[in-house]
C-alpha positions, 0 to 999 in steps of 0.5 A: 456476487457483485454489489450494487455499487456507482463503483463498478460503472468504471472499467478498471473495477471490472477488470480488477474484479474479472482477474481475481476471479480468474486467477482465484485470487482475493484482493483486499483495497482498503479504502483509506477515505475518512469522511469527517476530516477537515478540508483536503483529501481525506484520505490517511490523515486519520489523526485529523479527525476528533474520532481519532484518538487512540489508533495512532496509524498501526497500521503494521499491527492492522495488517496482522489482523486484518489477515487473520480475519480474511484467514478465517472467514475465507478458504485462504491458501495460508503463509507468506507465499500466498500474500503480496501487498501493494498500493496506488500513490498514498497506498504504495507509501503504505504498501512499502511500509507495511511489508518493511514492518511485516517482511515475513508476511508477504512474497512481494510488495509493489507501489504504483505511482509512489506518493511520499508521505512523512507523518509521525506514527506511534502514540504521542509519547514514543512517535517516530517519523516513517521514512520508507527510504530508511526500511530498505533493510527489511525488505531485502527478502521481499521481491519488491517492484517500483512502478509509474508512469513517464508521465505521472506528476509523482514520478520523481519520487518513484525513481528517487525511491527505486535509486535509494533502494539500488544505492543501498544494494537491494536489488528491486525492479522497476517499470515505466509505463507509456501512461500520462495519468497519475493513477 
């Protein structure tokens, strides 16, 4: 059942919803918007928030589980083969990161319109920088598919990142689409 939601006024949440309905899929959008964040977008920069201490952007830990609760509360077709991960803009940096930490978690990843993000992960005494050039080794199994728009102000990154995947040998797809927004 839908809910009453401002969200399902715009076309593309309908289609969203009208083609997992038909192919019997579930589609999980985390919404990455923090509202007591400081100026900016509010969205994946968590440990600007005071409430934050402690989580350190895991966020290929919170897959895990966030899989083994939607297992378990759904009648889920369980494995690897059943899941693929994907993301809009911040979302397909994360959706990059998350398959490369978790490869054997999904059949595919994709990104859309691919927004780069450099931010130390970890807790404060072992932090490292995320790079998603650098994991092309861990998604060498994965089916992994680049997608923009020809002209998406974010589109360099996409080709920068599609060439750096094919530089190093992995083979992965990539689409342009005839498509003048970012999203």
């Amino acid at each position: 059942n839908r809910p009453e939601s401002k969200d399902y006024e715009y076309a593309n949440n309908a289609d969203f919803e009208n083609v997992a309905t038909d192919l019997n899929v579930i589609i999980i959008a985390v919404d990455g918007h923090i509202a007591d964040l400081p100026e900016g977008c509010q969205v994946y920069f968590p440990t600007l928030a005071e409430s934050w201490d402690g989580n350190y952007y895991n966020f290929s830990r919170y897959i895990r589980e966030l899989i083994a609760v939607v297992d378990q509360r759904y009648q889920t077709k369980q494995g690897a083969q059943y899941r693929a991960v994907s993301g809009l803009s911040m979302g397909g940096h994360m959706a990059s990161w998350i398959a490369a930490t978790n490869p054997h978690l999904f059949s595919s990843a994709s990104q859309f319109c691919y927004g780069p993000n450099y931010y130390d992960v970890g807790d404060p005494a072992f932090q490292t920088t995320v790079d998603i050039r650098e994991l092309w080794r861990n998604l060498r199994t994965l089916p992994f598919r680049h997608t923009t728009a020809d002209r998406d102000y974010l589109r360099f990154y996409t080709d920068y990142l599609f060439a750096t995947f094919r530089g190093a040998g992995f083979e992965n797809e990539y689409y342009l689409a005839d498509h003048c927004h970012h999203a």
